[in-house]
C-alpha positions, 0 to 999 in steps of 0.5 A, a space after each residue: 638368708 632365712 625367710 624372715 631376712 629375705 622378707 625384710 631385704 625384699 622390703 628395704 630394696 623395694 624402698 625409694 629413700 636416698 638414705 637409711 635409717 638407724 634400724 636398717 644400718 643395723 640390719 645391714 649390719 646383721 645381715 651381712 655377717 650372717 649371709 657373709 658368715 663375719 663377725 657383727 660389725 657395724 661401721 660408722 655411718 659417715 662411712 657411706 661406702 662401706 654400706 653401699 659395699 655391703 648393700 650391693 653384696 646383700 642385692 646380689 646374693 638375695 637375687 642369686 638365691 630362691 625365696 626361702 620356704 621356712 
């Protein structure tokens, strides 16, 4: 996670919103194959716990790495 993703992650977790946007289902998205080293794959929204799946992944490794310097 670069600083630029870690900055964003940080923001949408600090977010109180019950659902998310087209942009952040994007950026999940995004996030996931980069932090997870996967293919870009951006499942179908009614599919909402896929996206939890993924959202918790993301909170776990953002909260077992330091905040990136550059």
């Amino acid at each position: 996670m670069n600083l630029e993703q870690y900055n964003n992650w940080q923001k949408f977790r600090e977010s109180t919103s019950t659902s998310i946007s087209p942009k952040e289902v994007k950026m999940i998205a995004e996030y996931y194959a980069d932090v997870f080293n996967r293919k870009y794959w951006k499942p179908c929204t009614c599919n909402k716990k896929k996206y939890q799946q993924w959202i918790k992944e993301l909170n776990d490794h953002f909260l077992s790495i330091e905040k990136p310097t550059e």
